[in-house]
C-alpha positions as CSV (number, residue, x, y, z in Angstrom):
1,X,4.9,-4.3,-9.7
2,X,7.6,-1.9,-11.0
3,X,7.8,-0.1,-7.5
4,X,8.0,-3.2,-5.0
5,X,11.7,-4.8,-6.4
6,X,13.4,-1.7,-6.0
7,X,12.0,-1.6,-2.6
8,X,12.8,-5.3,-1.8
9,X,16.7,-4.8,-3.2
10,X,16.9,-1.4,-0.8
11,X,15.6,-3.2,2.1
12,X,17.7,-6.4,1.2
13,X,21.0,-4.5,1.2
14,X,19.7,-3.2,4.9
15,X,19.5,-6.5,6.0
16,X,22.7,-7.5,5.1
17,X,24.4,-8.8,7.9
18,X,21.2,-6.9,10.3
19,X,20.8,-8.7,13.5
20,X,17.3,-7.5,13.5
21,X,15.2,-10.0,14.7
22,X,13.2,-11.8,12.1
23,X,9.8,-10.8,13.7
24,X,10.3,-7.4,13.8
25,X,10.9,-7.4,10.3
26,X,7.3,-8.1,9.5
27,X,6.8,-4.5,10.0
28,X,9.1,-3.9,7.3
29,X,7.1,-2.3,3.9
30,X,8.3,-4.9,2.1
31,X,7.2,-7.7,3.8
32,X,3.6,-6.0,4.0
33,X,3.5,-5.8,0.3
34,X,4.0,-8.9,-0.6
35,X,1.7,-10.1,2.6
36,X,-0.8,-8.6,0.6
37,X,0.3,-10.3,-3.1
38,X,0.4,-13.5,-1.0
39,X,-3.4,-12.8,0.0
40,X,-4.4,-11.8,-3.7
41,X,-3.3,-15.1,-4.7
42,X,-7.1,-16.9,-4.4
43,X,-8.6,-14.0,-6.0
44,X,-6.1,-14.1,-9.2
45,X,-6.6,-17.8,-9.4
46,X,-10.3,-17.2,-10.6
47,X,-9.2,-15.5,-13.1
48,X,-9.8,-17.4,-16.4
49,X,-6.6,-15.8,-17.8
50,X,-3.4,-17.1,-15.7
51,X,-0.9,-15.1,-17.0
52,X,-1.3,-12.5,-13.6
53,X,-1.3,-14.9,-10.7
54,X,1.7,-16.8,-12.7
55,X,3.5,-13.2,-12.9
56,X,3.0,-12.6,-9.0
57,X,3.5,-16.4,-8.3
58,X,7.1,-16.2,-10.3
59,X,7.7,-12.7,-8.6
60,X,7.0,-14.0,-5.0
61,X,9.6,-17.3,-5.5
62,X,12.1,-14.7,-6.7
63,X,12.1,-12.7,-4.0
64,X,14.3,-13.8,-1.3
65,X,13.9,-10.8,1.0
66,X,10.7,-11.7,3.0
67,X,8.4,-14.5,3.7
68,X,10.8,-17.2,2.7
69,X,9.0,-19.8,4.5
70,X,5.8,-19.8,2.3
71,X,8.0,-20.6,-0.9
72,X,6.3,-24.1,-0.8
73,X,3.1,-22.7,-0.8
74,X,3.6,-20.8,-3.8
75,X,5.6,-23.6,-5.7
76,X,2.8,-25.7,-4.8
77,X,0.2,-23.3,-6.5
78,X,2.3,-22.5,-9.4
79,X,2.9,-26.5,-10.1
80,X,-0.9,-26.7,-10.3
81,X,-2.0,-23.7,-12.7
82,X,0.8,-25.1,-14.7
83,X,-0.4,-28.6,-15.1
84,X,-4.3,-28.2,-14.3
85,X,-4.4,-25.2,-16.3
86,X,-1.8,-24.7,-18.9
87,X,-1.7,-28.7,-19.3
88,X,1.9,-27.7,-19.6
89,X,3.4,-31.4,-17.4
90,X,7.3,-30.1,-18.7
91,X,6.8,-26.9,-16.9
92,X,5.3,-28.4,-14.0
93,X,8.0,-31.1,-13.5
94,X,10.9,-28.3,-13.7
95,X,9.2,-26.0,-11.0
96,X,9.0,-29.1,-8.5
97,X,12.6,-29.7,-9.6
98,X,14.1,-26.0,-8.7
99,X,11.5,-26.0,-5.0
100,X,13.1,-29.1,-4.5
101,X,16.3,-27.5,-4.4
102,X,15.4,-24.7,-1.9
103,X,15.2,-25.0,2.3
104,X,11.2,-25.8,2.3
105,X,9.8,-27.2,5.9
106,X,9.0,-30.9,5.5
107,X,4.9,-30.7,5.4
108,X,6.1,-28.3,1.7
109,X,9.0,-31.5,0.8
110,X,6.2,-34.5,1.4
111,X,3.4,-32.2,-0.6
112,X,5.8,-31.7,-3.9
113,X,7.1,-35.2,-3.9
114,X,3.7,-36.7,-3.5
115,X,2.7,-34.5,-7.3
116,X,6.4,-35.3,-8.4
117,X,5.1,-39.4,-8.1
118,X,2.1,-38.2,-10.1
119,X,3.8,-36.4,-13.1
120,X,6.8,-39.1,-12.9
121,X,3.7,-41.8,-14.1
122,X,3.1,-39.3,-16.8
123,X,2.9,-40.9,-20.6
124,X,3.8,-38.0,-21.8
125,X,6.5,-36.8,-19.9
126,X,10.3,-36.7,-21.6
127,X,12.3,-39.4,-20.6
128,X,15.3,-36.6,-19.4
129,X,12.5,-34.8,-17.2
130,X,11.6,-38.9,-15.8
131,X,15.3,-39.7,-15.2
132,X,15.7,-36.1,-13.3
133,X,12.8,-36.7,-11.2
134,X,13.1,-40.5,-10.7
135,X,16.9,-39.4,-9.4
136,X,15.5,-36.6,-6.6
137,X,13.0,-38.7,-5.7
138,X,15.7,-41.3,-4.9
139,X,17.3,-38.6,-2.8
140,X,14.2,-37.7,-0.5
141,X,12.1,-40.4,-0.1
142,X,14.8,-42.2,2.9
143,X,14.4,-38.9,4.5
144,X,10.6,-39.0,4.2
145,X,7.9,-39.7,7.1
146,X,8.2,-43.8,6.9
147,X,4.6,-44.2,8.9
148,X,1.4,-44.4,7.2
149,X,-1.9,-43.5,9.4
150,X,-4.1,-47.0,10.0
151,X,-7.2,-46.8,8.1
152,X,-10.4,-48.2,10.2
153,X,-13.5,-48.2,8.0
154,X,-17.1,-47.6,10.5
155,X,-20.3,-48.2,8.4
156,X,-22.9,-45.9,9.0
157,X,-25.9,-44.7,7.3
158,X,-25.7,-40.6,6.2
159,X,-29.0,-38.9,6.8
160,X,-30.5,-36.5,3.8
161,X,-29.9,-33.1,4.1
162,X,-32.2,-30.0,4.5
163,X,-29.8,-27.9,3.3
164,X,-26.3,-27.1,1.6
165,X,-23.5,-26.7,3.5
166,X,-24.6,-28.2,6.9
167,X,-22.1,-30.9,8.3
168,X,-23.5,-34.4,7.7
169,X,-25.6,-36.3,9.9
170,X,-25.3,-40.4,10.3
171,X,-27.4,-42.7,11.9
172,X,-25.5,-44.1,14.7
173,X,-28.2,-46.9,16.1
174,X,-31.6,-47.8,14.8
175,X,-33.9,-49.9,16.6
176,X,-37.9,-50.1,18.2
177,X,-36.8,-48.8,21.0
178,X,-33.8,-46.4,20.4
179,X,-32.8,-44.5,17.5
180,X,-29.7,-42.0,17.9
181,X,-28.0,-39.8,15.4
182,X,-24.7,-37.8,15.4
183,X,-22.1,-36.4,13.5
184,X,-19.1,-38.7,12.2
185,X,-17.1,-37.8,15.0
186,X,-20.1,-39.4,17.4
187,X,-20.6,-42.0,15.0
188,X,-16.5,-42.7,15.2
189,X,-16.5,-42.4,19.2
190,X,-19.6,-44.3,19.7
191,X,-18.0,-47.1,17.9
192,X,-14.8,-46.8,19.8
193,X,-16.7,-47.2,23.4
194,X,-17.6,-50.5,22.6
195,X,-14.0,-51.4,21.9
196,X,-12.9,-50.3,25.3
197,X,-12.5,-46.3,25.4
198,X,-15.7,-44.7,27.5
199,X,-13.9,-41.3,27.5
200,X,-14.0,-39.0,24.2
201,X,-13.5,-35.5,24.0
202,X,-14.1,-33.8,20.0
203,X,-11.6,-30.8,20.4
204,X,-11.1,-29.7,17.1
205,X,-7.6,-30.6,16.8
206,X,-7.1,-27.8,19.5
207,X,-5.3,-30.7,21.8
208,X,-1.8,-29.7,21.0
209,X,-2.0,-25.9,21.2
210,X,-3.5,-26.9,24.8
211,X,-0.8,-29.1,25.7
212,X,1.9,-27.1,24.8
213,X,0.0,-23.7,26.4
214,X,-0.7,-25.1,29.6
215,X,3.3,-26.5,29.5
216,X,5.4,-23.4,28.3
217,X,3.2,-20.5,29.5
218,X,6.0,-18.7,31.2
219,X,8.3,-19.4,28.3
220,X,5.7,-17.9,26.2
221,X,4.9,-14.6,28.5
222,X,7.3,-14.4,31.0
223,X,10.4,-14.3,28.9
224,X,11.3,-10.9,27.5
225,X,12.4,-11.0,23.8
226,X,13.3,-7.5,22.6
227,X,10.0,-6.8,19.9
228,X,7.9,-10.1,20.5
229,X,5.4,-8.3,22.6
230,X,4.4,-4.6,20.6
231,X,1.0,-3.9,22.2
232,X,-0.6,-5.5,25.3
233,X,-3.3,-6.8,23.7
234,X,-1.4,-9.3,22.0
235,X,-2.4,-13.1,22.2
236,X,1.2,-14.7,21.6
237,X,5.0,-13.1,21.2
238,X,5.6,-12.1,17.5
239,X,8.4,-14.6,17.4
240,X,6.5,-17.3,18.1
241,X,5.1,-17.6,14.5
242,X,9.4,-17.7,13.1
243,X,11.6,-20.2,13.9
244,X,13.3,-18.0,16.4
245,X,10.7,-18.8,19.2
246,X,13.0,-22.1,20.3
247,X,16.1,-20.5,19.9
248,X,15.4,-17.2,21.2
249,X,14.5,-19.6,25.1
250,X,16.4,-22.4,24.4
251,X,17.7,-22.4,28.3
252,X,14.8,-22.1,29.8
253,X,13.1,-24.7,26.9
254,X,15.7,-27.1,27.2
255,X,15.8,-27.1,31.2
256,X,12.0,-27.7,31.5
257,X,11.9,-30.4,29.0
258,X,14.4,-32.0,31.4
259,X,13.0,-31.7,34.6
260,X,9.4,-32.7,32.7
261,X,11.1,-36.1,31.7
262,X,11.6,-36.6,35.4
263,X,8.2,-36.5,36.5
264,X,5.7,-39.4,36.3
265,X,2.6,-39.1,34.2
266,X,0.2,-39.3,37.3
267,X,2.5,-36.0,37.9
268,X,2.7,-33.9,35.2
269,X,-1.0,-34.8,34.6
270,X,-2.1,-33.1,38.1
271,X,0.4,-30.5,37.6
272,X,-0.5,-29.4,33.8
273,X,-4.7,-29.3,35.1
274,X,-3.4,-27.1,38.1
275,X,-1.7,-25.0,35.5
276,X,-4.7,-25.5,33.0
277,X,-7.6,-23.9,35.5
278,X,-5.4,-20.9,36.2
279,X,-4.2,-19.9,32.4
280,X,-7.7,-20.6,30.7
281,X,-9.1,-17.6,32.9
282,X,-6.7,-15.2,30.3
283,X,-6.8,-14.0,27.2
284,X,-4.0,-16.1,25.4
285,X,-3.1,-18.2,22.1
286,X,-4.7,-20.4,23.8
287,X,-7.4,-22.4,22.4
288,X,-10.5,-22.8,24.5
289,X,-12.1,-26.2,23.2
290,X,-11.6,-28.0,26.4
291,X,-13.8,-26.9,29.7
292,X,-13.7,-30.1,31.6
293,X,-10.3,-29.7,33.8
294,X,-10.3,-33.5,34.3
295,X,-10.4,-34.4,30.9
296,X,-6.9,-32.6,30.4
297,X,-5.5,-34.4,33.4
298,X,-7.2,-37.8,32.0
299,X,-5.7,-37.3,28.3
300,X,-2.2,-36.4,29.7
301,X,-2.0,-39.0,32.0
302,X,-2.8,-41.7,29.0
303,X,-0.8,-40.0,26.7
304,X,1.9,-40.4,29.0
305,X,5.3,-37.6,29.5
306,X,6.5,-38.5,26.0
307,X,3.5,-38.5,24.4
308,X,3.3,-34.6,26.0
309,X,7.0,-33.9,25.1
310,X,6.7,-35.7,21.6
311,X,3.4,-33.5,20.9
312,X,5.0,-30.3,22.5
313,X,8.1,-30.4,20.4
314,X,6.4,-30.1,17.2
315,X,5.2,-27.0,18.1
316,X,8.5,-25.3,20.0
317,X,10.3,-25.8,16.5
318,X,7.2,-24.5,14.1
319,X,4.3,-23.6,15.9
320,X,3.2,-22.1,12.8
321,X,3.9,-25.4,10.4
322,X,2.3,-27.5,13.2
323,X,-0.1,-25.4,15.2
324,X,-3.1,-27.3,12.5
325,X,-3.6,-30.5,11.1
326,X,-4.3,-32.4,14.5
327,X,-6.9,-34.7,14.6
328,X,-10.0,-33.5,15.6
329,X,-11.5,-36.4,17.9
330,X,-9.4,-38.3,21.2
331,X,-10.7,-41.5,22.7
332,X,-9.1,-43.2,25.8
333,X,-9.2,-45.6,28.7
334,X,-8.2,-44.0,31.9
335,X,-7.6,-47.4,33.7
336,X,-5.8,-49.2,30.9
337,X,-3.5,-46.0,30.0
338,X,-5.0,-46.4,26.2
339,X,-5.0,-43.8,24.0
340,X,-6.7,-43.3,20.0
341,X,-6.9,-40.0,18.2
342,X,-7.8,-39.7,15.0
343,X,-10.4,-38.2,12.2
C-alpha cells in the first residue's frame, strides 16, 4: 500500500485536463490496482480482524483517480463492518453522512438512505448525529423513487428437499387425477393464467439487455469510438460500461429514439423480431434467454413503444447500473395488450 498513492497522484496529475477517454483509462496501472483491492474486498471481510479491509475500504473512498463510480459500493460496505462489526452506530452515521455528499448513482443514494432510516431509529444514537441525518434525509427523500412494487401473495406448498442448495420446488396443483409441480416462477405464472395471461416467458431478467440489443445494435457496433473496440473478440464497446456510451452517439441515439416514437407498436414489434433473428446468430452482449422469435414480437407489442423506449433508456444512460435487477418472470395477453412482470 505504500507504492499504489504515489502511483495514483502521478497518474492523477496526467489526467489533468486529459481528454483521454474514460474507457481507455481502465488500462491505466492504477485503475488495475485498485480493480484488484476492489476484488479482495470479500476475502478481507472474512477476516475476524477488520482493521485491513477498513484500511483498503478508507484507501479506495480516498482515491479519486479511478473507479469513482463504485464509491457507493464501498461506503456501503464500510457502513456495515462499522455498525455490524465494530457496533460503532456514531461512525456508521458519519460515513453515510460524507457518501451522501459525493456524486453516487441513484440505486447507491436509495441503498444509504434506506440504512440512514435504520440508524436514525437508533436509541443510542446522539441527538446532533439524529438532527444531521433527520436534515439530509429531508433533502433526498422528494428526489427519491415515489413508487413502491405491488406485493401479490400466491400460497403454495414447498416440497422437501434432497439436497442443499437446489432451487425450491412447490406444489402447484394436487388432486386424484393431476398432480404438478414447478418452481416459484411456474407456481407465479400458473397462477397468473387463470387471471387472464396464457403467455409467460421466465427470462432471467435478460428482457431488457434483449430489448435494448435488438434496438441499438448499430449504435453499439457500427459506430466507431476511438478505443471502444481493442480486440475483435470483444462482446460490447469498452465505453459501454461508463457513462460516455450515450454521450459518445448521442446523434445517432437521439434520432432513433425519434423516429422509434413514430412507429406503432404492431411496428416496431415486427421490426425488432426481424432484427432479433438476424443479431442472435452473433457473438454479442447479448443475452440468449429468449429462442422463441414470436415471443419477442408478442412482449414488444404489449409492452407497447414506450414501454420499449422507457426500458431502453435505462440502459443508454448506465448499462452497467441497470443491465441487472430486472425481473426474472413476464406474463401477458396478446389480445388485450396486458402486460405483468415481476419476481
Amino acid at each position: 500500500m505504500d507504492i499504489l498513492p504515489n502511483l495514483l497522484e502521478i497518474e492523477s496529475l496526467k489526467l489533468k485536463n486529459s481528454i483521454l477517454p474514460m474507457h481507455v483509462r481502465h488500462y491505466m496501472p492504477g485503475y488495475i490496482w485498485l480493480k484488484i483491492l476492489s476484488k479482495c474486498i470479500e476475502a478481507f471481510k472474512k477476516n475476524q480482524d477488520k482493521k485491513q479491509v477498513v484500511e483498503i475500504l478508507s484507501f479506495l473512498l480516498k482515491q479519486n483517480c479511478h473507479m469513482l463510480s463504485y464509491k457507493g459500493k464501498w461506503y456501503e460496505e464500510l457502513t456495515l463492518i462499522e455498525m455490524h462489526h465494530h457496533k460503532n452506530i456514531e461512525i456508521s452515521a458519519s460515513i453515510i453522512i460524507q457518501a451522501l455528499t459525493e456524486n453516487l448513482t441513484q440505486v447507491d443514494k436509495v441503498n444509504l438512505i434506506d440504512r440512514a432510516n435504520k440508524i436514525v431509529k437508533k436509541k443510542v444514537i446522539k441527538s446532533i448525529t439524529k438532527t444531521t441525518i433527520n436534515k439530509i434525509l429531508d433533502d433526498y427523500i422528494p428526489h427519491m423513487p415515489k413508487y413502491k412494487p405491488t406485493s401479490i401473495i400466491i400460497n403454495a406448498t414447498a416440497m422437501p428437499r434432497n439436497t442443499a442448495g437446489n432451487k425450491s420446488i412447490w406444489c402447484i396443483e394436487s388432486s386424484i387425477e393431476n398432480q404438478t409441480y414447478g418452481s416459484v416462477e411456474t407456481v407465479a405464472f400458473h397462477h397468473y393464467q387463470k387471471q387472464g395471461f396464457p403467455n409467460g416467458l421466465h427470462c432471467e431478467g435478460a428482457l431488457p439487455n434483449i430489448l435494448f440489443c435488438t434496438l441499438f445494435w448499430e449504435e453499439l457496433y457500427d459506430i466507431h469510438i476511438p478505443g471502444a473496440f481493442v480486440t475483435p473478440y470483444q462482446d460490447a464497446p469498452e465505453d459501454l460500461y461508463t457513462d460516455q456510451f450515450y454521450k459518445n452517439r448521442k446523434e445517432k441515439i437521439d434520432m432513433k429514439l425519434k423516429i422509434i416514437s413514430d412507429l406503432s407498436s404492431e411496428l416496431l414489434s415486427s421490426k425488432m423480431k426481424e432484427k432479433f433473428i438476424i443479431f442472435k446468430q452473433y457473438r454479442s452482449v447479448m443475452l440468449t434467454n429468449l429462442d422463441n422469435n414470436l415471443q419477442l414480437e408478442e412482449i414488444v407489442h404489449c409492452l407497447g413503444v414506450q414501454g420499449v423506449v422507457g426500458i431502453c433508456k435505462r440502459l443508454i444512460e448506465n448499462f452497467k447500473l441497470w443491465r441487472a435487477g430486472f425481473p426474472d418472470l413476464i406474463v401477458w395477453n396478446y389480445d388485450t395488450k396486458k402486460v405483468r412482470i415481476f419476481i
